[in-house]
MDAnalysis code that builds the backbone (N, CA, C; Angstrom):
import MDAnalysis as mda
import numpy as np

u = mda.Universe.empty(321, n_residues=107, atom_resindex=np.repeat(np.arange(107), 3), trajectory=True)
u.add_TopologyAttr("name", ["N", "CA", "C"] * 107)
u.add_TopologyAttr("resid", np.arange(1, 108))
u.add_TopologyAttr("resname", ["UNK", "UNK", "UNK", "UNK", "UNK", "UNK", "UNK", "UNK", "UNK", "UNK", "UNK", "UNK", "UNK", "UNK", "UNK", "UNK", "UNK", "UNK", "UNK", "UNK", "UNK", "UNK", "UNK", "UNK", "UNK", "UNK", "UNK", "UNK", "UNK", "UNK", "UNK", "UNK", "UNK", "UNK", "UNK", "UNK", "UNK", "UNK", "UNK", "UNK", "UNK", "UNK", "UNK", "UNK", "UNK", "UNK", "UNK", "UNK", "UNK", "UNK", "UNK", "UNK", "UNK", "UNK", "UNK", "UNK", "UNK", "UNK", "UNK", "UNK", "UNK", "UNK", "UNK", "UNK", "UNK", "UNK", "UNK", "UNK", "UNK", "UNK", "UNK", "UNK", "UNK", "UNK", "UNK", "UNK", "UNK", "UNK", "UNK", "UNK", "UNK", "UNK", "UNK", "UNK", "UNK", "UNK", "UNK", "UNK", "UNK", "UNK", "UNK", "UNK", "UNK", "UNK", "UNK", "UNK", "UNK", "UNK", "UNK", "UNK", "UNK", "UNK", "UNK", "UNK", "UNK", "UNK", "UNK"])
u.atoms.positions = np.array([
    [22.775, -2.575, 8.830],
    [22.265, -2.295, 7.513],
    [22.979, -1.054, 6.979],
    [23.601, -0.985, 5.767],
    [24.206, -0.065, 5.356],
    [23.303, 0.743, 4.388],
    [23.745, 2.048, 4.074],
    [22.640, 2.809, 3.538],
    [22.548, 2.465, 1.802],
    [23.781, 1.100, 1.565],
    [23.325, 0.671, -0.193],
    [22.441, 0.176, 0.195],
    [22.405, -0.469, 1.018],
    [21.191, -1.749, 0.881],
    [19.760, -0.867, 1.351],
    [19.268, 0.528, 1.574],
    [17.988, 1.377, 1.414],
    [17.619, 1.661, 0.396],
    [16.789, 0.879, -0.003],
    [15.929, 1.432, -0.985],
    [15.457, 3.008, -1.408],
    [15.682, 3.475, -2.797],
    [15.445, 4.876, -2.990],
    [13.787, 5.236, -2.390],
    [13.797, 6.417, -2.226],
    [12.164, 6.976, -2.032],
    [11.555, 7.323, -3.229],
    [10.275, 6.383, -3.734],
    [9.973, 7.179, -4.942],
    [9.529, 8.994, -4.686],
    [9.387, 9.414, -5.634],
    [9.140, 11.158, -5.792],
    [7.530, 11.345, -5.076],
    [7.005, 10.100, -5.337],
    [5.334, 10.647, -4.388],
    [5.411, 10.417, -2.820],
    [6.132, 9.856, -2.500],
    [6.684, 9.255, -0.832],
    [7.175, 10.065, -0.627],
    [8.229, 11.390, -0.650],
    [8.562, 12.070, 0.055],
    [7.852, 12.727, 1.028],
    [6.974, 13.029, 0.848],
    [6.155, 13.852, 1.766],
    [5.497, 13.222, 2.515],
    [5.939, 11.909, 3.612],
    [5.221, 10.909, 4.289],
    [4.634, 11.701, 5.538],
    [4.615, 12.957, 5.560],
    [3.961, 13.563, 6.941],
    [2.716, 13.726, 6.511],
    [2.350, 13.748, 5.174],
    [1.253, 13.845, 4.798],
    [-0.185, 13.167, 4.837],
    [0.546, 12.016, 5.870],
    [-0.368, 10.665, 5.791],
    [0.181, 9.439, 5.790],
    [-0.642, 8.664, 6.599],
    [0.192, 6.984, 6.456],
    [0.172, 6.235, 5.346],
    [1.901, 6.031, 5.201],
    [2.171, 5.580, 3.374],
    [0.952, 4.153, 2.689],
    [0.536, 4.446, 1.505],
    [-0.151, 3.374, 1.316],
    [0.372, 2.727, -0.606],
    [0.669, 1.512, -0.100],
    [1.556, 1.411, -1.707],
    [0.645, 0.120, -2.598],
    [0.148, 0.865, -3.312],
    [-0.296, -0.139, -4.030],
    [0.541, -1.141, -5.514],
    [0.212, -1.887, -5.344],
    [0.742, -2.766, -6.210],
    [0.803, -2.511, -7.590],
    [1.618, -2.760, -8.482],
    [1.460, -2.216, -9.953],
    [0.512, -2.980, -10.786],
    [0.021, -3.969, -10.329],
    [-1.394, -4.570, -10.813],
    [-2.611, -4.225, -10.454],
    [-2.437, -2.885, -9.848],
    [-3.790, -2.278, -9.302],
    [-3.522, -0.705, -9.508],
    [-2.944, -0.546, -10.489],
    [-2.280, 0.830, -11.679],
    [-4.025, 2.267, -11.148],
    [-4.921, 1.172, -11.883],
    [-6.658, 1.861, -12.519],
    [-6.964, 2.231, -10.826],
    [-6.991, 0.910, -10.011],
    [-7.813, 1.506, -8.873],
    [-6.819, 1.867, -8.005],
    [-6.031, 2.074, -8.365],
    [-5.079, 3.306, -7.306],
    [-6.017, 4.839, -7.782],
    [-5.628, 4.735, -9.559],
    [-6.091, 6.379, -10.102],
    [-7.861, 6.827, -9.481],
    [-8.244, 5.474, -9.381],
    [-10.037, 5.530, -8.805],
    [-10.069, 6.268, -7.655],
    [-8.972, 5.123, -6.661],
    [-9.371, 5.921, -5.319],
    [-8.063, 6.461, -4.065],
    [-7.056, 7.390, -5.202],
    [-6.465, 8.086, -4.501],
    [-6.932, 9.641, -3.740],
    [-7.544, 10.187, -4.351],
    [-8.239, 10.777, -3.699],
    [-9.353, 10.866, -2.148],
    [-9.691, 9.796, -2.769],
    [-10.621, 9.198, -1.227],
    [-10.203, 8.985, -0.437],
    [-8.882, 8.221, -0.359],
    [-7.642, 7.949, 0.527],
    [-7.321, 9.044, 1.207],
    [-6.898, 10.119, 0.063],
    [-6.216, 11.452, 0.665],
    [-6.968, 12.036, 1.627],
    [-8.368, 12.124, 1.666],
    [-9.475, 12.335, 2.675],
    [-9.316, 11.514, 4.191],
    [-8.855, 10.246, 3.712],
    [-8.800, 9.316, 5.055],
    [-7.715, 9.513, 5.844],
    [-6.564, 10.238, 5.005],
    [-5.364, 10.594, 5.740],
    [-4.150, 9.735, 5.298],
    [-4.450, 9.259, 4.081],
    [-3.530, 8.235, 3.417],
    [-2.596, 8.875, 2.111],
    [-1.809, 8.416, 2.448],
    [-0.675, 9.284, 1.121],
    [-0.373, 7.962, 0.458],
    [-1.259, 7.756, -0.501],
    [-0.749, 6.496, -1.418],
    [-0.007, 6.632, -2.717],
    [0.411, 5.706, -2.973],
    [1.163, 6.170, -4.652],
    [1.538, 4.668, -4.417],
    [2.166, 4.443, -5.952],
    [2.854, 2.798, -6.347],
    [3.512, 2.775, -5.964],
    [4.009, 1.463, -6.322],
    [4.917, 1.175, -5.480],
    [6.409, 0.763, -6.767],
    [7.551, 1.595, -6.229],
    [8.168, 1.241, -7.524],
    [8.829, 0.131, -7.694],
    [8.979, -0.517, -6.829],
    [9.417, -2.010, -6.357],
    [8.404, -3.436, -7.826],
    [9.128, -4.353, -8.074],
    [8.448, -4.787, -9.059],
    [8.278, -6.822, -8.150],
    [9.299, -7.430, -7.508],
    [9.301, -8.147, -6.595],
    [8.893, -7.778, -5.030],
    [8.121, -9.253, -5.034],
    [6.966, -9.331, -3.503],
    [8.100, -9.000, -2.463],
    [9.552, -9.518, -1.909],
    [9.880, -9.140, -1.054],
    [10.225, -7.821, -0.900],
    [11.132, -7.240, -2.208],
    [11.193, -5.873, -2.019],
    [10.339, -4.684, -1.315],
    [9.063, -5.056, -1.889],
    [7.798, -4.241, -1.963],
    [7.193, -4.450, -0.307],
    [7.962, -5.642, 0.150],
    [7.240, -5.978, 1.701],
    [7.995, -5.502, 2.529],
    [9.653, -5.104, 2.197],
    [11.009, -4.459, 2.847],
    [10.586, -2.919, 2.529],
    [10.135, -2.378, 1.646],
    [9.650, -0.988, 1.879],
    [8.759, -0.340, 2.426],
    [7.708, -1.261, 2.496],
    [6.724, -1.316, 3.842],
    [6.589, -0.935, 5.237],
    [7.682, -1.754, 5.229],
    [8.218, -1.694, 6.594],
    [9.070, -0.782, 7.061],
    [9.600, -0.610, 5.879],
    [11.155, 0.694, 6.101],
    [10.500, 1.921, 6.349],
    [8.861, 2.052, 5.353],
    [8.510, 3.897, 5.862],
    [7.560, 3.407, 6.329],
    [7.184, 2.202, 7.771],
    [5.935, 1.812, 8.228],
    [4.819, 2.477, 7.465],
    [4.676, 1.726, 5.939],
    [3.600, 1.601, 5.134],
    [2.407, 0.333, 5.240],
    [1.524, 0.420, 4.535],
    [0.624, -0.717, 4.263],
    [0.696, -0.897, 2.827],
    [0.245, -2.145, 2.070],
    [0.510, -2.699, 1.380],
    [-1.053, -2.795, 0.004],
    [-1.237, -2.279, -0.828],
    [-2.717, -2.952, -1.548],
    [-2.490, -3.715, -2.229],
    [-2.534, -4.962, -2.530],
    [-2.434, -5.650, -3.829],
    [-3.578, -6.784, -3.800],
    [-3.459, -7.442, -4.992],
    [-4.438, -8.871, -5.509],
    [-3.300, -9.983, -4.947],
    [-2.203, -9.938, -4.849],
    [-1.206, -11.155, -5.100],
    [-1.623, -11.941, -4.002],
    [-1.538, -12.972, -3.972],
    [-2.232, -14.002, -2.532],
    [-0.649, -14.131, -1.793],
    [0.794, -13.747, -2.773],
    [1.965, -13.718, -2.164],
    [2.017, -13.323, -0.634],
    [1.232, -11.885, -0.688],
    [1.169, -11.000, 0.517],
    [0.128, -11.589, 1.400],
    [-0.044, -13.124, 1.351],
    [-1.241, -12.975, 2.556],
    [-0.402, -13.307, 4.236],
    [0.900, -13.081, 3.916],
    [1.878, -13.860, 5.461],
    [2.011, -12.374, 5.856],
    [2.191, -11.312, 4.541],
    [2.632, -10.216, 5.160],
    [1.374, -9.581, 6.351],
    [2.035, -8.896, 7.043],
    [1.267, -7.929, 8.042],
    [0.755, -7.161, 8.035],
    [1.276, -6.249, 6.985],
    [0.947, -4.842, 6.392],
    [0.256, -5.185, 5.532],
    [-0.575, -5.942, 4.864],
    [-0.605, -6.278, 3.419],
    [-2.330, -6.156, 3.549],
    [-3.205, -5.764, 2.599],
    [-4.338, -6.178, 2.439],
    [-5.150, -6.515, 0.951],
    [-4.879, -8.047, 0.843],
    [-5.136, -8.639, -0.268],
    [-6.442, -8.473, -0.171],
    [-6.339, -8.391, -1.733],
    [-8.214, -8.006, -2.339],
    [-8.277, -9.123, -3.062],
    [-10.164, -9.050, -3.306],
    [-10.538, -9.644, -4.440],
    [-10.518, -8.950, -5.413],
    [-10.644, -9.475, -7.155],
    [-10.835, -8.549, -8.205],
    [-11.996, -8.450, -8.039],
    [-12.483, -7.317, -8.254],
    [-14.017, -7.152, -8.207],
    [-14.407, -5.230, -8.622],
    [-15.806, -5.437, -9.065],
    [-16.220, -3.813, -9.115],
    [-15.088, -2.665, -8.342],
    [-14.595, -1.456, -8.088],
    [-13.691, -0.603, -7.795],
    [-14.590, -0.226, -6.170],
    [-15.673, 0.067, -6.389],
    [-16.576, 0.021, -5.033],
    [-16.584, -0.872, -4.154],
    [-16.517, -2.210, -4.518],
    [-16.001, -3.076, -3.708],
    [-15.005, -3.616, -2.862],
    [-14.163, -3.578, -3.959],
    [-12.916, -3.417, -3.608],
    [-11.990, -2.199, -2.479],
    [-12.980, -1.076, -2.824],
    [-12.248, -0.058, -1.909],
    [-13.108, -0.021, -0.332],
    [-14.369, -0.672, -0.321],
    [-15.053, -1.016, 1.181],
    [-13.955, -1.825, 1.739],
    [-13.930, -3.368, 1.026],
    [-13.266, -4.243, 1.107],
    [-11.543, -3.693, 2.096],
    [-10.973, -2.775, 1.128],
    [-9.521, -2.289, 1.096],
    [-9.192, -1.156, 2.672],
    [-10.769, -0.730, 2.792],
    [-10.789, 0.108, 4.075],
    [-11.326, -0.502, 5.230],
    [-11.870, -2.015, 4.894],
    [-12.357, -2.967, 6.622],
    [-10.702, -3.249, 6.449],
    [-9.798, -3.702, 5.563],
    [-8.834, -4.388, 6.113],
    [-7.789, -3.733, 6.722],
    [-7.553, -2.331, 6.100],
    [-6.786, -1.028, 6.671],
    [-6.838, -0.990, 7.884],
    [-8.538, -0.527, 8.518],
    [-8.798, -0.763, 9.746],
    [-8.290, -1.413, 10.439],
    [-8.968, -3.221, 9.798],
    [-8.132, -4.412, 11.164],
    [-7.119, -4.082, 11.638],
    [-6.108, -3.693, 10.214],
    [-4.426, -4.193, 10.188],
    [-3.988, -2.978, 11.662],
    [-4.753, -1.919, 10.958],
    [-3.852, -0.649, 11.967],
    [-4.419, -0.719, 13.263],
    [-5.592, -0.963, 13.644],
    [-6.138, -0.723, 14.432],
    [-6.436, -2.628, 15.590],
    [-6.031, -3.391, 14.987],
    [-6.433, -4.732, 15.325],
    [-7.386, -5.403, 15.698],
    [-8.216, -4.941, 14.957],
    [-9.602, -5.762, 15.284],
    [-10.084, -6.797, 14.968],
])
């Protein structure tokens, strides 16, 4: 792999010591702004993802061993990925932290 083919780091990813990367999807813009903070508590350094295609966004994932938030049912093969339902922002973020769990932890 040559270093064209690496994807740039967006400007909120630099600081990945800060926490395990968490990239949410650009269709989930509102409940990123809801519950980045709460995240930051859990030990999660999230921000968007600047990637606009499903594979890209699943190759950057992997490149700064990130996890994935989105609605797209695209991501349900991925590994990293934890597809939501649309639903209330409370829901969604219980929902977004059993699947965090499984993924990292394998349960």
């Amino acid at each position: 792999m040559s270093i064209e083919s690496v994807p740039p780091t967006p400007r909120d990813a630099v600081y990945l010591h800060e926490g395990i990367p968490l990239i949410f999807d650009l269709s989930l813009k509102g409940f990123y702004y809801w519950s980045r903070r709460r995240l930051k508590y859990l030990g999660f350094n999230a921000f968007i993802t600047p990637y606009k295609h499903d594979h890209q966004i699943m190759l950057y994932a992997r490149l700064i061993n990130g996890y994935i938030v989105t609605t797209d049912k695209g991501f349900l093969k991925c590994k990293r990925a934890v597809v939501l339902k649309v639903d209330k922002y409370e829901k969604m973020y219980i929902a977004m932290v059993k699947g965090l769990h499984e993924i990292i932890h394998g349960d």
